[in-house]
C-alpha positions as CSV (number, residue, x, y, z in Angstrom):
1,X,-2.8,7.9,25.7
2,X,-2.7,8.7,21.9
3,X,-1.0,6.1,19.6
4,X,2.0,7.2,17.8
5,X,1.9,7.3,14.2
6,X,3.7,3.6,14.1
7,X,0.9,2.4,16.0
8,X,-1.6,3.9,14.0
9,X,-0.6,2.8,10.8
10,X,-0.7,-1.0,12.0
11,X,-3.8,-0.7,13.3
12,X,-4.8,0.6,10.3
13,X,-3.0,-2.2,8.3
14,X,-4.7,-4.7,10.4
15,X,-7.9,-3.7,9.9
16,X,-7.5,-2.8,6.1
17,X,-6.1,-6.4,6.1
18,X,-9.3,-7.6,8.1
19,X,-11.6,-6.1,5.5
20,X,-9.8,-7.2,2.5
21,X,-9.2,-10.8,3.5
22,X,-11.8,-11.2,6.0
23,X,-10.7,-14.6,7.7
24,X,-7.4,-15.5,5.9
25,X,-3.7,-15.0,7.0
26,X,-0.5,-15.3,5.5
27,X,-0.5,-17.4,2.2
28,X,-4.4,-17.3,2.3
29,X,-4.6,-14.0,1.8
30,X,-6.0,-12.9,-1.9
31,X,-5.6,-9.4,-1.7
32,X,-2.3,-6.9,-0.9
33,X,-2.1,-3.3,-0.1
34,X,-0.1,-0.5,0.8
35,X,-0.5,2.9,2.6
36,X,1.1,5.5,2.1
37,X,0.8,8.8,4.2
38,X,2.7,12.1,4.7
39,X,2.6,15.2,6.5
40,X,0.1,17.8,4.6
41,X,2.0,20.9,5.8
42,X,5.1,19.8,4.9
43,X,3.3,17.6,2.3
44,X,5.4,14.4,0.1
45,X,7.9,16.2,-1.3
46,X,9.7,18.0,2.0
47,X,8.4,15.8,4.9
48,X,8.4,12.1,5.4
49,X,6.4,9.8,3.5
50,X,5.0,6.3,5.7
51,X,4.5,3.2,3.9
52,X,3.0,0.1,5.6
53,X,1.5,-2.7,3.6
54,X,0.3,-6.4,4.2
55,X,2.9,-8.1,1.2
56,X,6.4,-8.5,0.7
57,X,8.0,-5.3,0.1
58,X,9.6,-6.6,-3.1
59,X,6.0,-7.4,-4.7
60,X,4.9,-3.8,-3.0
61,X,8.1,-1.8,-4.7
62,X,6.4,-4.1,-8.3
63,X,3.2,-3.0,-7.3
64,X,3.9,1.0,-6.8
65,X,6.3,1.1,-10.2
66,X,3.3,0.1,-12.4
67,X,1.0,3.1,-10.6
68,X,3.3,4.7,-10.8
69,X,3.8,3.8,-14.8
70,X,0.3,3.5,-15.2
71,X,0.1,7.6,-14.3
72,X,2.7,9.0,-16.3
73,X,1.4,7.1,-19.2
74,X,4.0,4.9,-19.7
75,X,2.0,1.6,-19.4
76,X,-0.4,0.0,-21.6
77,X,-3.2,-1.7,-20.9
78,X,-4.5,-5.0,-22.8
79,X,-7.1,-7.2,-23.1
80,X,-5.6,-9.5,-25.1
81,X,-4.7,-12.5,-23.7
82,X,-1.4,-14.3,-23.9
């Protein structure tokens, strides 16, 4: 029987989690992630876009705002140290 996309994605988060953090659960964990997918045919802007991630959603919505900053230009990078 073929897993439904729900099931996919968190076996997918499980094992992205597995390779990123081999070994380390909850608070041991040093790196966080999110997926997103969507439909190609009806593609991001008309279908449904999928998140699942391995964080707290809050630190996730942080996360995707400074991509999201970072590509439109809006976000400067330093080296300088504070």
């Amino acid at each position: 029987m073929a897993q439904t996309q729900d099931e996919y994605m968190r076996s997918l988060a499980a094992a992205l989690d597995d390779l990123l953090n081999p070994g380390l659960k909850g608070d041991k964990r040093k790196i966080g992630f999110a997926l997103l997918t969507y439909d190609f045919d009806a593609g991001p802007k008309d279908g449904r876009v999928n998140y699942i991630g391995n964080g707290q959603r809050d630190d996730v919505r942080v996360a995707m705002k400074e991509v999201i900053a970072r590509w439109e230009g809006r976000y400067a990078e330093t080296t300088a140290k504070q």
